[in-house]
Biotite code that builds the C-alpha atoms (Angstrom):
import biotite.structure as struc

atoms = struc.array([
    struc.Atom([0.000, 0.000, 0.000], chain_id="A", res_id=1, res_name="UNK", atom_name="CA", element="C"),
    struc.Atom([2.754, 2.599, 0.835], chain_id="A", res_id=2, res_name="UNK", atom_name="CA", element="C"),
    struc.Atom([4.044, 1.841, -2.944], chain_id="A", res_id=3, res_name="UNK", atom_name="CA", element="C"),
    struc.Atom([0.788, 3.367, -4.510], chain_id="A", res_id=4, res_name="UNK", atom_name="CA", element="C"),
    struc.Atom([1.136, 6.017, -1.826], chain_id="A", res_id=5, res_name="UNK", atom_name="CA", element="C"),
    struc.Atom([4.609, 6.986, -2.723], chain_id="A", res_id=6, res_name="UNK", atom_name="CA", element="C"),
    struc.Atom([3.564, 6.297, -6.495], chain_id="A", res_id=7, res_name="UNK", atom_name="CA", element="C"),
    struc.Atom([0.675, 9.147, -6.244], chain_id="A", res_id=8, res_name="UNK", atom_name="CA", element="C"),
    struc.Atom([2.600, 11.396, -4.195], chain_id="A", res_id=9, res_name="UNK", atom_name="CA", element="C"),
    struc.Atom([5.007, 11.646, -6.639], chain_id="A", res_id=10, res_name="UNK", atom_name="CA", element="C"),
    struc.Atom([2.922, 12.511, -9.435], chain_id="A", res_id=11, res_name="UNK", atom_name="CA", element="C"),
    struc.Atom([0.515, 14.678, -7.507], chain_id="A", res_id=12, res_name="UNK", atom_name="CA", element="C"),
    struc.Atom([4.250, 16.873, -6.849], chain_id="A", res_id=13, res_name="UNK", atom_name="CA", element="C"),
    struc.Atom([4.644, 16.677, -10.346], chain_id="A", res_id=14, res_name="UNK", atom_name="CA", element="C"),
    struc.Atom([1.381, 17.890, -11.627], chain_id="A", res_id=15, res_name="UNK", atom_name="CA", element="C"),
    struc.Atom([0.886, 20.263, -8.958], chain_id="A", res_id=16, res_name="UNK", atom_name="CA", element="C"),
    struc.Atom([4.471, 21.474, -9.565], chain_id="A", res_id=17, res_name="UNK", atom_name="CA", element="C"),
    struc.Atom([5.264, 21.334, -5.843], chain_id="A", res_id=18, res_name="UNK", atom_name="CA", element="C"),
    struc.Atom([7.654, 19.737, -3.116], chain_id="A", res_id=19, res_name="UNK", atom_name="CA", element="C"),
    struc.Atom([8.071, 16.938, -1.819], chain_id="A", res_id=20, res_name="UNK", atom_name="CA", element="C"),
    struc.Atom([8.058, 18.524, 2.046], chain_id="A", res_id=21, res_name="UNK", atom_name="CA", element="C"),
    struc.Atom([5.011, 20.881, 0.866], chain_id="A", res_id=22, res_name="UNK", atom_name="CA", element="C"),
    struc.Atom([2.453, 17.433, 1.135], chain_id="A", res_id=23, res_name="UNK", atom_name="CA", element="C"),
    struc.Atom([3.635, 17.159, 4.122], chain_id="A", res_id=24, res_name="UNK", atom_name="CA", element="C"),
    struc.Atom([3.834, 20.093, 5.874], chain_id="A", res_id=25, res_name="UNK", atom_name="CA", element="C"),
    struc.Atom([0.934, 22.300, 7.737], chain_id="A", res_id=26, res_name="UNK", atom_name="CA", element="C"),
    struc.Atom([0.999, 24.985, 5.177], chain_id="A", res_id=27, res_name="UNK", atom_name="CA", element="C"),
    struc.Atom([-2.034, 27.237, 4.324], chain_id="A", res_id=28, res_name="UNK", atom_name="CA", element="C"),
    struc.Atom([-1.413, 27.818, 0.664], chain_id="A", res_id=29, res_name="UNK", atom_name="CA", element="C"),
    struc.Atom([-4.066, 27.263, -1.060], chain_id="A", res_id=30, res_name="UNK", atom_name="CA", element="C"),
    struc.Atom([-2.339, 25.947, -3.713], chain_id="A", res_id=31, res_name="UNK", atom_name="CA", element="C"),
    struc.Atom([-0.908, 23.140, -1.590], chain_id="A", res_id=32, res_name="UNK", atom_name="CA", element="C"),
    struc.Atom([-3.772, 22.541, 0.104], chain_id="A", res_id=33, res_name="UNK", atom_name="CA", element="C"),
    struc.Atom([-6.060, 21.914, -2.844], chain_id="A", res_id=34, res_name="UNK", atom_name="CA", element="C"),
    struc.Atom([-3.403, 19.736, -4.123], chain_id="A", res_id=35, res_name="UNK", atom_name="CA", element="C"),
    struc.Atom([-3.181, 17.541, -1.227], chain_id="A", res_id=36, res_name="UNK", atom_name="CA", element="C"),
    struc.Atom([-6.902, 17.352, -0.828], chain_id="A", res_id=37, res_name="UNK", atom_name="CA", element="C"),
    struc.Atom([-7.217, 16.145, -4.295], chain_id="A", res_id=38, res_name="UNK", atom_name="CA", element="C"),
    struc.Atom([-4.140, 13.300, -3.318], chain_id="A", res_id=39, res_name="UNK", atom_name="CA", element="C"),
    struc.Atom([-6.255, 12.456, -0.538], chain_id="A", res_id=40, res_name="UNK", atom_name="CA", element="C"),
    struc.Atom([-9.483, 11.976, -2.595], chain_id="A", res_id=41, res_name="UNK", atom_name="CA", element="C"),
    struc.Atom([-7.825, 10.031, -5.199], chain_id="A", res_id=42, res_name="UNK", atom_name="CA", element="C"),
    struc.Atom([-6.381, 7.738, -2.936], chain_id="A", res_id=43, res_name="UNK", atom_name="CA", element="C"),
    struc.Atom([-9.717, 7.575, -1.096], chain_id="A", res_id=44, res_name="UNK", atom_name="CA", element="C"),
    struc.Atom([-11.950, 6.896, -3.444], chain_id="A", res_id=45, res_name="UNK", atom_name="CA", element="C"),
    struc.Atom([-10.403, 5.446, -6.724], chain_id="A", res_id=46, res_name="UNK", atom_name="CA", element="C"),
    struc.Atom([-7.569, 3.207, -4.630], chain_id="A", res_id=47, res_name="UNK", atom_name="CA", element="C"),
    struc.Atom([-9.799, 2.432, -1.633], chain_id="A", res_id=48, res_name="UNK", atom_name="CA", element="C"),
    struc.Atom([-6.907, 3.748, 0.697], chain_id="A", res_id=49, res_name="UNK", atom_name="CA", element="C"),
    struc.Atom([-8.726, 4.183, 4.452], chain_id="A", res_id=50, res_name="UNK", atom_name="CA", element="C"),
    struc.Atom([-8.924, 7.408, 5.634], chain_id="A", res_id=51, res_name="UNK", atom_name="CA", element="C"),
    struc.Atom([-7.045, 6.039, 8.709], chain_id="A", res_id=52, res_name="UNK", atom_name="CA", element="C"),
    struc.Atom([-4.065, 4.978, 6.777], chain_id="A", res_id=53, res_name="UNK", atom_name="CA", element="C"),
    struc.Atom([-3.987, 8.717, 4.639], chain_id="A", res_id=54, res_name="UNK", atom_name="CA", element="C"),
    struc.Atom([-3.948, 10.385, 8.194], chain_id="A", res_id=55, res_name="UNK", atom_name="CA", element="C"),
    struc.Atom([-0.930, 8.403, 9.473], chain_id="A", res_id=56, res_name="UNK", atom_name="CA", element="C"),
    struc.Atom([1.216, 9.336, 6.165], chain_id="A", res_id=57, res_name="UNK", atom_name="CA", element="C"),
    struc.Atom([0.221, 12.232, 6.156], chain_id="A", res_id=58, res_name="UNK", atom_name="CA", element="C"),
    struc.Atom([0.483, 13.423, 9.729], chain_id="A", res_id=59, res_name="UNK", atom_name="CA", element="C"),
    struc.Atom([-3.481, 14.426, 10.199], chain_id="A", res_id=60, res_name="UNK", atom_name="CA", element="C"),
    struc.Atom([-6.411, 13.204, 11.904], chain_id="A", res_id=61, res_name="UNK", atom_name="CA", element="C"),
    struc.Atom([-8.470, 11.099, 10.715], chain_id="A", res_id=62, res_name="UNK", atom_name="CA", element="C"),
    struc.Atom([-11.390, 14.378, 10.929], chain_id="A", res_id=63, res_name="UNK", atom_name="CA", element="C"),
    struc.Atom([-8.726, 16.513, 8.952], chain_id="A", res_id=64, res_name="UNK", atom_name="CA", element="C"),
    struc.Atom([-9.167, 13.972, 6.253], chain_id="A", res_id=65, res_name="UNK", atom_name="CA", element="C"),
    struc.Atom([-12.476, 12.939, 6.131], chain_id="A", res_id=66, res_name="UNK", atom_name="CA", element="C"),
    struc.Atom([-13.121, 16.607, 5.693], chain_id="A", res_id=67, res_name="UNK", atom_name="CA", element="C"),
    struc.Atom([-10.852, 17.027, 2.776], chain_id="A", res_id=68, res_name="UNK", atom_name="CA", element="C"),
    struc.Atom([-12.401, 14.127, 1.391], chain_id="A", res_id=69, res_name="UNK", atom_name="CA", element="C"),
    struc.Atom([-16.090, 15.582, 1.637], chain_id="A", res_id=70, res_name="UNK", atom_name="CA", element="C"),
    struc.Atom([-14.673, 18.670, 0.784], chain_id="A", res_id=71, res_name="UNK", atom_name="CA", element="C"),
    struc.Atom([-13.450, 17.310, -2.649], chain_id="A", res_id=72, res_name="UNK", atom_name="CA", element="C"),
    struc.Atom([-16.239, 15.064, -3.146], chain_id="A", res_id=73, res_name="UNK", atom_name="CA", element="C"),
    struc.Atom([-18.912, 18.286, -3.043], chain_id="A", res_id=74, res_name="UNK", atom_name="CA", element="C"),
    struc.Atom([-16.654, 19.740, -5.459], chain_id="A", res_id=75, res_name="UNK", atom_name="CA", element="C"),
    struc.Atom([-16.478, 17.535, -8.285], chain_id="A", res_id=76, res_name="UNK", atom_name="CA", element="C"),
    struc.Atom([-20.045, 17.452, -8.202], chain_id="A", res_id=77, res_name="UNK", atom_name="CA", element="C"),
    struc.Atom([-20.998, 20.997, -7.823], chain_id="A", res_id=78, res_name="UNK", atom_name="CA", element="C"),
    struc.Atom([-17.802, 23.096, -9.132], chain_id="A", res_id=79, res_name="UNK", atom_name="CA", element="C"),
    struc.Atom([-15.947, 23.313, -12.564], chain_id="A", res_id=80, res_name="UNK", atom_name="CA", element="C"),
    struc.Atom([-12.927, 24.034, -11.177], chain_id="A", res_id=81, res_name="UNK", atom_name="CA", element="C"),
    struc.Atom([-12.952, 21.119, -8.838], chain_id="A", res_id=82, res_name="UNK", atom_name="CA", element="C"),
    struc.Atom([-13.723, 19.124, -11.228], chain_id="A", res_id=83, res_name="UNK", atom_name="CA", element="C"),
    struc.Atom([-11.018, 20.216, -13.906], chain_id="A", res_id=84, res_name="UNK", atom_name="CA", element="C"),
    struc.Atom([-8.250, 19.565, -11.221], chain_id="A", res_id=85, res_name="UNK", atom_name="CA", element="C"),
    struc.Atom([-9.523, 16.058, -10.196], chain_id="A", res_id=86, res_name="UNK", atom_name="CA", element="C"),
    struc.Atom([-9.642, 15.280, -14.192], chain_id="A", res_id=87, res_name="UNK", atom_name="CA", element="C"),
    struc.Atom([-6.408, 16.346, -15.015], chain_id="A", res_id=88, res_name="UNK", atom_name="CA", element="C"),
    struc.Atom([-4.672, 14.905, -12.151], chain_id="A", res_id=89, res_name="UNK", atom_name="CA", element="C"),
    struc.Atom([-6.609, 11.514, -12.593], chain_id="A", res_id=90, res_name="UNK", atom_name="CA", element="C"),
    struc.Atom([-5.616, 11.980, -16.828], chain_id="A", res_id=91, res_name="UNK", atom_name="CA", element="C"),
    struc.Atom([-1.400, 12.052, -15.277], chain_id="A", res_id=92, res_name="UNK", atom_name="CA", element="C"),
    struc.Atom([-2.618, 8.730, -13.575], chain_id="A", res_id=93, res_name="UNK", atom_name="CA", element="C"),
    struc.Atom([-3.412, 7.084, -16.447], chain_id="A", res_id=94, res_name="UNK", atom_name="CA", element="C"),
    struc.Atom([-0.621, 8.248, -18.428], chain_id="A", res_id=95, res_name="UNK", atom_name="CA", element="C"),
    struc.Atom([2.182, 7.466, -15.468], chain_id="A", res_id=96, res_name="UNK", atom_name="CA", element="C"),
    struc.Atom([0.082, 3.578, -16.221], chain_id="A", res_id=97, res_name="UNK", atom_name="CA", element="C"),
    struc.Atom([-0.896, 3.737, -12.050], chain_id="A", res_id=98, res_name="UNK", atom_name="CA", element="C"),
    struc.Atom([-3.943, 1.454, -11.926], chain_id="A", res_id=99, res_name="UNK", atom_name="CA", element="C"),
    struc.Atom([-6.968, 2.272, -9.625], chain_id="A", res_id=100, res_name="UNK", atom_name="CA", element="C"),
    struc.Atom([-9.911, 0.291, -7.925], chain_id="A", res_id=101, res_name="UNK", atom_name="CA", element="C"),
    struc.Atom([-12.724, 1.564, -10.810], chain_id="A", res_id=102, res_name="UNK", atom_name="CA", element="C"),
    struc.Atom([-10.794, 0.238, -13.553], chain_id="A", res_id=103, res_name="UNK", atom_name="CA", element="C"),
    struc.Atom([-10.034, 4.168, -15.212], chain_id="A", res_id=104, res_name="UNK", atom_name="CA", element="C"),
    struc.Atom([-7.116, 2.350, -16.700], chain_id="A", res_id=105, res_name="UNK", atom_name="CA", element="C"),
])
């Protein structure tokens, strides 16, 4: 499991042109924010990765999390931009050949 974790984090720095300590860090820009909450929502819901087990690498509660998740989730559905980010960064999955639980492969 920490393979597909590494595996997304990698490409999530990539396509959200960041760093590899800005994932992990308690920063409130909202351009690494939204890119982590989009990592956590992919792993979530495509790769069936417990919230649980994103909070541990990621040094957040299980709440933090769950609300990112939700957070995401509403967005897709309701907002453009939301949903342009998840699409593009789920597009880099496909290309980088990372499978997924719904078969987007």
């Amino acid at each position: 499991m920490d393979n597909i974790i590494d595996k997304l984090t990698d490409a999530c720095i990539v396509h959200f042109n960041l760093e590899q300590r800005d994932l992990h860090s308690s920063t409130r820009k909202e351009n690494v924010i939204l890119a982590k909450h989009i990592l956590w929502y992919v792993l979530h819901s495509e790769f069936g990765i417990s919230a649980g087990d994103i909070s541990k690498e990621f040094y957040r509660t299980k709440r933090q999390v769950f609300g990112a998740i939700n957070k995401v989730k509403r967005g897709v559905k309701k907002k453009r931009y939301y949903k342009e980010l998840y699409n593009s960064f789920m597009e880099r999955i496909r290309e980088e050949h990372l499978c997924c639980t719904k078969g987007l492969n």
